[in-house]
Structure formats: structure tokens, C-alpha cells
FIMARTI-626283 format. One record per residue: residue in one letter; x, y, z of N, C-alpha, C in turn. Coordinates in steps of 0.05 Angstrom, whole numbers, plus 32768, in hexadecimal, padded with zeros to 4 digits. Each point is the difference from the previous one (the first is absolute). Example, Ala and Ser with C-alpha at 12.3 -4.5 7.8 and 13.67 -1.06 7.14 Angstrom:
2
a81087F8E809C7FEE80188000801280188000s7FF980157FF28010801880017FF18016800E
This chain:
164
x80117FE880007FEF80188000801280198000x7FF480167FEC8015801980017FF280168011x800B800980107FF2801A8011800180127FEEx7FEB80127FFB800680157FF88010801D8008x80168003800C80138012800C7FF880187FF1x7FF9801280168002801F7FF7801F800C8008x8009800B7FE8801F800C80067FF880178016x80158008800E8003801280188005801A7FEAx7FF380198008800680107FEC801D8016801Fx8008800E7FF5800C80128019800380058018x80077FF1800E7FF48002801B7FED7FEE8012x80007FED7FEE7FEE7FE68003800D7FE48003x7FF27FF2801580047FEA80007FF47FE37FF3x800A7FF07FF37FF07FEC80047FFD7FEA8010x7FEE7FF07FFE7FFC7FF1801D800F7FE87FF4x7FFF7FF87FE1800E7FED7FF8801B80047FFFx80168016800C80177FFB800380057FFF801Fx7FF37FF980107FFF80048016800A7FE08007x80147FF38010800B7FE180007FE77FE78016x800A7FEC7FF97FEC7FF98008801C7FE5800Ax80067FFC801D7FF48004800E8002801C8007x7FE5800A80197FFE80208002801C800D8006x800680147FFA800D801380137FF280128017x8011800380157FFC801A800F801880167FFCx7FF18017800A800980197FF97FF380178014x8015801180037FFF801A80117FF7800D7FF7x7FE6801380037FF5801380017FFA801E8002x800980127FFC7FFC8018800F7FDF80107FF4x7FF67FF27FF27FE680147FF57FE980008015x7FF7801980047FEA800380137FE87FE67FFEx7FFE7FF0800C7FEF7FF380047FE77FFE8012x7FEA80067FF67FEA800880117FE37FE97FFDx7FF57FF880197FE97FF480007FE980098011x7FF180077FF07FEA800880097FDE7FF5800Ax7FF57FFB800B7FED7FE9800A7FE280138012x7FF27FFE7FF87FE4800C800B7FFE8022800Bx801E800E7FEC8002801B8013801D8004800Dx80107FF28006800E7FF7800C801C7FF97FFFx8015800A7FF8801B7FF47FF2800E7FE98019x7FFB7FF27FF180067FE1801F80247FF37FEBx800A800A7FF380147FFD8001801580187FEBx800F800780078013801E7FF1801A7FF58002x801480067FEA801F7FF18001800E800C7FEEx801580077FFF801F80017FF1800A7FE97FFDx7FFD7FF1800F80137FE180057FF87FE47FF8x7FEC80077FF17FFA7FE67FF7800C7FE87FF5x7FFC7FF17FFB800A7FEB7FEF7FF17FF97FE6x800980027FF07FF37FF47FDF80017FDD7FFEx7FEF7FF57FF980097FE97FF07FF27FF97FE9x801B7FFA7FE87FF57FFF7FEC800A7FE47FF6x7FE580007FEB7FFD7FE27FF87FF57FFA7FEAx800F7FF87FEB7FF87FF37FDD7FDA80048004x7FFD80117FEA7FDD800080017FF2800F800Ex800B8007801B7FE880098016801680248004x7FF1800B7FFF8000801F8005800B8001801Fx80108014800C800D7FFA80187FE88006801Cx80137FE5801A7FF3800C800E8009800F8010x7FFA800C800A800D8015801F7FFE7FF18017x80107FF6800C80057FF8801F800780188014x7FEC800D8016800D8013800B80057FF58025x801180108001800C7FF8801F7FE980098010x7FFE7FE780197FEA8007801380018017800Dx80188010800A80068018800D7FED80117FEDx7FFD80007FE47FF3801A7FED7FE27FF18006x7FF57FF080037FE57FFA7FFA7FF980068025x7FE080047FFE7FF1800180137FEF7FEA8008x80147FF4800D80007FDF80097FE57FFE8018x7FF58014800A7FE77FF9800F7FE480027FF2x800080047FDF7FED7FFB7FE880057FE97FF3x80157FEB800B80007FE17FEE7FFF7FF3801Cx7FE87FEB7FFD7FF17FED800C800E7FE77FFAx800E7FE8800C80037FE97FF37FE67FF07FE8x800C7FFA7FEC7FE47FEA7FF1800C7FE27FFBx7FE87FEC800280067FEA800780127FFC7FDCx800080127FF080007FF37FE380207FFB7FFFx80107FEB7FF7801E7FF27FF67FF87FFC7FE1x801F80047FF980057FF27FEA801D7FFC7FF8x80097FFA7FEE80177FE97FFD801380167FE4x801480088006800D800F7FE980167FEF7FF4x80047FF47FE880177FEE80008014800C8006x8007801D7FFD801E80137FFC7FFF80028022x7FF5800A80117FF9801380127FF87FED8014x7FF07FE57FFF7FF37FF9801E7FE180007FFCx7FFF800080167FEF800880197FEF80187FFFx7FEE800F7FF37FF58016800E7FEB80028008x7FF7800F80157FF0800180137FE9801A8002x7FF3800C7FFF7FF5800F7FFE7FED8019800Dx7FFB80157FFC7FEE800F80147FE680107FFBx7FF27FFF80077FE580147FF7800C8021800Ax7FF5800B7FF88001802080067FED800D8001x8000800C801C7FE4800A800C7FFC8014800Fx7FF680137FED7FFC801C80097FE780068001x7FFE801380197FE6800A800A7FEA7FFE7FF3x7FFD7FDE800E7FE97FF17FFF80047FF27FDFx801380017FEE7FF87FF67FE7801C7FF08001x7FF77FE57FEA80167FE48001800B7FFB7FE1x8017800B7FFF7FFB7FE87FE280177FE7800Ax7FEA7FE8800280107FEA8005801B7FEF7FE9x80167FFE801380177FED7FEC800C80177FEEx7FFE801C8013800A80127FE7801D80057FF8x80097FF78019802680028008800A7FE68003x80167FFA7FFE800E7FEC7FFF801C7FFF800Ex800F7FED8007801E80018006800A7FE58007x801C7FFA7FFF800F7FEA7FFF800C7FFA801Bx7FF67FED8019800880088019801A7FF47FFEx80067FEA7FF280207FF8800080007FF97FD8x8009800E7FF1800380007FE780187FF48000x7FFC7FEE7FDE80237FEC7FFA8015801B8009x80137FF88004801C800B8007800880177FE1x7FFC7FF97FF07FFF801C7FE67FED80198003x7FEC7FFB800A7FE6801180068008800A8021x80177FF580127FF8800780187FFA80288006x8010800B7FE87FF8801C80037FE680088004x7FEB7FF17FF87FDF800580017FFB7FF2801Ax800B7FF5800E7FF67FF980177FEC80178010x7FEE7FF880087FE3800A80117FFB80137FF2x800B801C7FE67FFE80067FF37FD980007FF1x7FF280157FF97FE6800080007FFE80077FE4x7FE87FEB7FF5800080107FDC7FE180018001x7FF5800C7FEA7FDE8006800B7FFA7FFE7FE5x7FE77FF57FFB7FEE7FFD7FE77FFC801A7FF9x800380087FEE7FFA80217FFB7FDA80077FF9x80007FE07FF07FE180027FF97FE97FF98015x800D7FFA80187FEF7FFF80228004801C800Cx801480107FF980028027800F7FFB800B7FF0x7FEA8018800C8003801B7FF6800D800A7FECx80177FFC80028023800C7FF080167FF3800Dx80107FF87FE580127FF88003801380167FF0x8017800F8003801180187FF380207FEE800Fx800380097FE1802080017FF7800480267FF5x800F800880188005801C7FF77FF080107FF8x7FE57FFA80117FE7800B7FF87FF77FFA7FE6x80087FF47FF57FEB7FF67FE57FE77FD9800Ex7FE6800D80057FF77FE97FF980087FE97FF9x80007FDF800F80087FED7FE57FE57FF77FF7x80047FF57FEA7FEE7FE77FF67FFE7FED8013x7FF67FEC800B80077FDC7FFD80017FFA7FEBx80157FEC80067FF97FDA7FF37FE97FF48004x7FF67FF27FE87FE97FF87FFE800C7FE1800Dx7FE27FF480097FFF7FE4800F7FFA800B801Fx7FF77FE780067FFE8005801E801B7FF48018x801D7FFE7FEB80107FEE8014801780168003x800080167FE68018800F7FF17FFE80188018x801C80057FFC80018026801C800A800F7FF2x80097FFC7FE2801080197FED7FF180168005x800F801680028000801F7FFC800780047FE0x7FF180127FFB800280037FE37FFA801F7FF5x801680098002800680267FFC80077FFD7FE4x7FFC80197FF7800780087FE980177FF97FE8x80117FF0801280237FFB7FF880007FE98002x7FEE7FEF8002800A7FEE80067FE97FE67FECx80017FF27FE07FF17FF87FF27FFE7FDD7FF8x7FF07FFC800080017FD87FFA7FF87FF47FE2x7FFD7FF680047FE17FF3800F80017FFB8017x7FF27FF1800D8000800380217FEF7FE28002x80157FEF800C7FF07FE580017FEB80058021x7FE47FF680007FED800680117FEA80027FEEx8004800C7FE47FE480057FF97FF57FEB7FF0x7FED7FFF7FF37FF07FF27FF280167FF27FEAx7FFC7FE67FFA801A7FE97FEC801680098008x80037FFD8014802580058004800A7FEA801Bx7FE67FF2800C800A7FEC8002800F7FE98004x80047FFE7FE2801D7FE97FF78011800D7FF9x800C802080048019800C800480157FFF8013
């Protein structure tokens, strides 16, 4: 099967040169999450991880997030690169979006930089901003890509992409 690759024009990334297995990477772009009113997590320091196909995610350090708006949720699941992750609802005055955050409580030894590290469904908050630009989501209900302006796919999550 051939993906159809959109070339990166200036300033652009594609998600198909991105290696697979993921990388991580340092951060400095304003990272902001926003949830019922409420910015429940703000960062310089994030962590990126990027990965063949999927648009990047943001891992931000628990010191930047507002850790008394994530509730434990019973939901697991199994990363082949990564582990283990575990998950949180986020819950602000009086409103839930359940399974919206995620993190790695002991990640393989390549990933240990994302350890307890928090990444958030952008399409469960309010706003999700990279440098104040809005992102998109990734389509699917499993994907956490951020998807700004610079950054182009296709984007495996959506409809026939599947068997990519």
C-alpha cells in the first residue's frame, strides 16, 4: 500500500519523516491546556514524542499541570515502544471529561524521560495551544496527535488507515 505523503512546504513537518521507533525531544514552545474555563496545564518544558504517521504528542511535566483537576481512571493500555499507560479524567468545576490524560508510571528505559509526565486528548479540552495557535486532533478514538499548522500527514487514526 502507498500512503499518499504530502511534502512539508517551509517550515513544515511531516509526520512520515518522523522515525519509528518514536523519538523524544525537548521542548521549549508554550504549551497550553485548557478544560471547562480553566488552564489545568501551562509549560516551556515539555517533551515531544514523535512517531512515523501520528502528528506529535506533548508530554508535560507534572510540576506545569494542575494535578488537583486529574482524578485517577480505571482505563490501561499496553504501548509496544513505551509500556504501560495509565490514565486520568479531568475535572473541573463540576464538569468530567473522562480518560482525557494519560502517563507512563514506569516507561521502557528509552522513554524513561516521560516518566509520570502528562499528555491530554486535545479533542476531550476546551483548547489545546502550541504557541497559542489552536491544535487540530488526530482522528480515532486511541490517537493524542496535536496537529498545528507545521506540521502535515496523512495522519494514521482516521478513516482506511488502519492497515498503515
Amino acid at each position: 500500500m502507498t500512503i499518499p505523503r504530502i511534502e512539508p512546504g517551509p517550515g513544515q513537518e511531516s509526520v512520515w519523516d518522523y522515525p519509528r521507533p518514536p523519538r523524544v525531544e525537548d521542548s521549549s514552545r508554550l504549551i497550553q491546556v485548557r478544560f471547562n474555563g480553566v488552564t489545568v496545564a501551562e509549560t516551556r518544558n515539555a517533551l515531544r514524542v514523535l512517531e512515523t504517521s501520528h502528528p506529535p504528542v506533548y508530554y508535560i511535566p507534572p510540576a506545569d499541570v494542575r494535578m488537583e483537576h486529574l482524578k485517577p481512571n480505571p482505563r490501561a493500555t499496553w504501548c509496544e515502544w513505551k509500556g504501560l499507560a495509565l490514565y486520568y479524567d479531568v475535572e473541573v468545576n463540576g464538569r468530567t471529561a473522562p480518560a482525557a490524560a494519560w502517563y507512563f508510571p514506569l516507561p521502557t528505559l528509552i522513554y524513561e524521560p516521560i516518566k509520570e509526565y502528562v499528555a491530554f486528548y486535545p479533542q476531550a479540552m476546551e483548547a489545546c495551544l502550541v504557541d497559542g495557535e489552536q491544535v487540530r486532533f488526530q482522528e480515532g478514538d486511541f490517537y493524542g496527535g496535536w496537529i498545528t499548522h507545521e506540521i502535515v500527514g496523512p495522519f494514521k487514526g482516521g478513516a482506511g488507515t488502519a492497515g498503515w
